[in-house]
C-alpha positions in Angstrom: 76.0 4.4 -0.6 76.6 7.7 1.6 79.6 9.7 1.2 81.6 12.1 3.2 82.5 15.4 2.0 83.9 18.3 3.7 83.5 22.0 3.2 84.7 24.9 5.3 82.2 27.5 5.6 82.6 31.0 7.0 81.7 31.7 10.9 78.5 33.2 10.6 77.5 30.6 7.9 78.1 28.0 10.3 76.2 29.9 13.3 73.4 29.7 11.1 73.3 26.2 10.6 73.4 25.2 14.1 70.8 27.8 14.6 68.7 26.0 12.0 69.5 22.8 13.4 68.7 23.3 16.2 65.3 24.9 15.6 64.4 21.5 14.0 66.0 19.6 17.1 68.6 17.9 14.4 72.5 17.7 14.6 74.0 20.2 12.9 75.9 17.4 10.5 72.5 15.9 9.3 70.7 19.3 8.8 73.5 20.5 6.2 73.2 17.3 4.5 69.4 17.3 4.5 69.8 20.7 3.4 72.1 20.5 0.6 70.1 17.2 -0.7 67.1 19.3 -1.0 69.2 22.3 -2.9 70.4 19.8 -6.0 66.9 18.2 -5.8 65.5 21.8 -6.6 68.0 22.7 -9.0 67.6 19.1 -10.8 64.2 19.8 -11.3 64.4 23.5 -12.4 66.8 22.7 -14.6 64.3 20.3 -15.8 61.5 22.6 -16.0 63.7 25.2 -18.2 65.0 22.1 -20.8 60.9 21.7 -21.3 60.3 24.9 -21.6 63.0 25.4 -23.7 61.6 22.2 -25.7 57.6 22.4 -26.0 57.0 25.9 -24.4 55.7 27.0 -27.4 53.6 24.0 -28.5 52.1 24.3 -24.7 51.4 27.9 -25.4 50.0 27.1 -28.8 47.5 24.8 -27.0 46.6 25.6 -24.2 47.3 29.8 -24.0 49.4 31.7 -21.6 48.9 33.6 -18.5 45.5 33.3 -16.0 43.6 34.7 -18.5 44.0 31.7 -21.0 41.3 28.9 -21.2 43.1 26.1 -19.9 41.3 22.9 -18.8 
């Protein structure tokens, strides 16, 4: 189920996004919330990435090497 929120944003931020929007022939309402969808997605999945890292980096790095130079199948 959508939900509403609303944020105030300066004047230039909000220049920006109807710029944006506009460049991608979208209303400037839909844009933000594409936008700002995208933004947690990335952060969800970095955050991800850093908790596995965190977790098995080592054992990755054990296995398979580091950097281009490593061997890695």
């Amino acid at each position: 189920m959508a939900k509403e929120i609303r944020i105030e944003v300066d004047d230039e931020t909000f220049e920006e996004l109807q710029r944006r929007a506009a460049d991608d022939r979208e209303d400037t309402d839909q844009y933000a919330s594409r936008r700002l969808t995208a933004d947690l997605a990335r952060t969800r999945f970095l955050e991800g990435a850093k908790a596995f890292v965190e977790e098995h980096g080592q054992a990755f790095a054990d296995r398979f090497g580091t950097g281009p130079s490593s061997h890695a199948a």
